[in-house]
N, C-alpha and C positions, 0 to 999 in steps of 0.2 A: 397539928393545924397547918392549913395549906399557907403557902405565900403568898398576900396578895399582892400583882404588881400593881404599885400606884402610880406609875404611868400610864395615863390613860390616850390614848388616839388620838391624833392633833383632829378637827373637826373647823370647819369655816363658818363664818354665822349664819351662810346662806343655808346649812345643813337644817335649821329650823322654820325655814322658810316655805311658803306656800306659792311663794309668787314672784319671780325673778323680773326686776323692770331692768329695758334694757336699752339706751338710749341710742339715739340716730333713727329706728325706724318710720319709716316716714310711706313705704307704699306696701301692694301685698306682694310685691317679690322681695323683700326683706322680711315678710313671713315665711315665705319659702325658702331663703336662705338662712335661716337662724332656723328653722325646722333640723333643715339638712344637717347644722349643725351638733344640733341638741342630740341627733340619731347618729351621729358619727364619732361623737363621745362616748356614747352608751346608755344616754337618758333617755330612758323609753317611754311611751306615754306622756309625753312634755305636749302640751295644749299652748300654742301660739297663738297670740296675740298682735293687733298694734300696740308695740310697747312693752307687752308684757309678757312673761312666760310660766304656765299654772304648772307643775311639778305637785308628783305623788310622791315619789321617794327620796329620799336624803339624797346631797352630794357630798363625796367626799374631798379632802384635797385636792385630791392629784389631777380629778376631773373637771374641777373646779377651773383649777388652772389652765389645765387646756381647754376649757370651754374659754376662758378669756384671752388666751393667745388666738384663739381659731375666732372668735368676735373682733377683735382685733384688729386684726389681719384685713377683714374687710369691712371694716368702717366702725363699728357696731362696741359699747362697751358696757359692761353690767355697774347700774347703780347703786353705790351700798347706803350712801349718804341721804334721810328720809328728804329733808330740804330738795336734794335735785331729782329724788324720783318726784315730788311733788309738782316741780316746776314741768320733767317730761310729760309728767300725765295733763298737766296744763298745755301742752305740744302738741300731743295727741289728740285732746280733744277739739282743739283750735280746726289740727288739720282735717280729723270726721266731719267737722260741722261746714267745713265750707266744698270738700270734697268729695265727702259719699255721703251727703244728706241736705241735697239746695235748699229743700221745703220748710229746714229749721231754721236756714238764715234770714227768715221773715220774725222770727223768736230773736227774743232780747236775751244776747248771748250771756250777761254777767249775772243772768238771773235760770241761763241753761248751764253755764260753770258751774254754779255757786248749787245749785241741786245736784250736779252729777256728782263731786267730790263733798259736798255736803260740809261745806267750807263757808265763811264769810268771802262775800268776793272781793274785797275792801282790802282783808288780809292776803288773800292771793295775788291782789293786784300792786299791792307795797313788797311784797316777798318776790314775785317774779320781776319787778323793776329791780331793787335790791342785786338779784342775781345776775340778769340778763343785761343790765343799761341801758333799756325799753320796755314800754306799757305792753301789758298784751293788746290793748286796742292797735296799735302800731302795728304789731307782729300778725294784728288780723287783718289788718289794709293789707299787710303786704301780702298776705296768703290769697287776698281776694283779688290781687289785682293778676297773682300769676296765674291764678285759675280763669280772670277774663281774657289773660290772653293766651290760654290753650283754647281755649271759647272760640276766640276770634279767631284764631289760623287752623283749628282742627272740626270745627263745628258751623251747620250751617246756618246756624240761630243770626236773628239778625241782633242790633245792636242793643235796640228796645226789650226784645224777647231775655238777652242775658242779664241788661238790666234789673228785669224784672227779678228773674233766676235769683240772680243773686243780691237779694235785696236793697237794691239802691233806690230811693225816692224820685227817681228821675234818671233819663239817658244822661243830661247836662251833671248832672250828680258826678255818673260813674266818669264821665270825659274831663270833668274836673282833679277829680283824685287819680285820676290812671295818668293824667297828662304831668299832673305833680310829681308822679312817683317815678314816669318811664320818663318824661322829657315829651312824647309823643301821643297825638291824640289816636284814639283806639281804629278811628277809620285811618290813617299814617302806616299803624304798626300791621293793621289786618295787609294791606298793598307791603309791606313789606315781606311779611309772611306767606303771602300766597306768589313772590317771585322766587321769595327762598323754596318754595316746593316746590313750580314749576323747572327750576335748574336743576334740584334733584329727579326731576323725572324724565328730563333729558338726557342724564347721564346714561 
């Protein structure tokens, strides 16, 4: 009868996994950088995501680890914990909804959460304060307000127009809450902004 070794191959948990979440990404050149990644490891066929990364094949240790050192390294780190991939995916969708999809921030986001992770939103909303030491309503003003003012100094929409965009009940609406949060009213920050580009273009 043969030997069996009953040392079996160390293996990481992620080796049974379909879906690698991986925290920090935030735009689509950290898809392209975490691509680069995942192919310079040796994991071929890895399907990038915001946030997430779809794998066909096991990983093993060794890869494992250099995928987290080379994540690492530039900002980026893999979630094992389901509580913080939950809260990311609550990041993630925050940042789609306000950033590549204006037409749904006229939708009642806690009723767009609470359908896409298919979660009570009650409970996401106790569990990401819990985590984070802020509401995600918080964490969604502040996502809206930096997105009006890439609006204002990169776009030519007037001020009514991004109001509209991005769902606010009124221009006095958004000049109220932008002014709360920057200090500055959004006609202030636009003259601000468009001296900061005219200096760079006389450079």
């Amino acid at each position: 009868m043969k030997r069996i070794d009953m040392e079996k191959k160390k293996t990481h948990p992620l080796d049974k996994q379909k879906h690698i979440y991986i925290k920090n990404m935030v735009c689509n050149r950290c898809i392209l950088v975490v691509s680069e990644i995942f192919s310079d490891v040796g994991i071929a066929n890895a399907r990038v995501e915001m946030g997430k990364v779809i794998i066909d094949t096991p990983i093993d240790q060794e890869k494992h680890e250099n995928l987290e050192i080379r994540l690492n390294k530039v900002g980026f780190e893999i979630i094992n914990d389901s509580k913080s991939r939950l809260i990311e995916q609550i990041r993630k969708i925050t940042i789609e909804f306000v950033y590549h999809h204006p037409e749904q921030i006229k939708v009642n986001f806690s009723d767009y959460l609470s359908d896409k992770l298919l979660l009570d939103y009650n409970y996401l909303s106790s569990l990401y304060s819990s985590v984070e030491g802020t509401t995600i309503e918080k964490h969604m003003i502040n996502l809206k307000i930096e997105r009006v003012k890439e609006l204002l100094v990169y776009d030519e929409k007037t001020l009514s127009e991004i109001a509209f965009d991005m769902g606010y009940s009124s221009v006095a609406h958004l000049s109220g809450q932008f002014k709360r949060i920057t200090g500055f009213t959004p006609s202030y920050f636009k003259k601000l902004g468009d001296q900061k580009l005219k200096s760079i273009d006389n450079v």
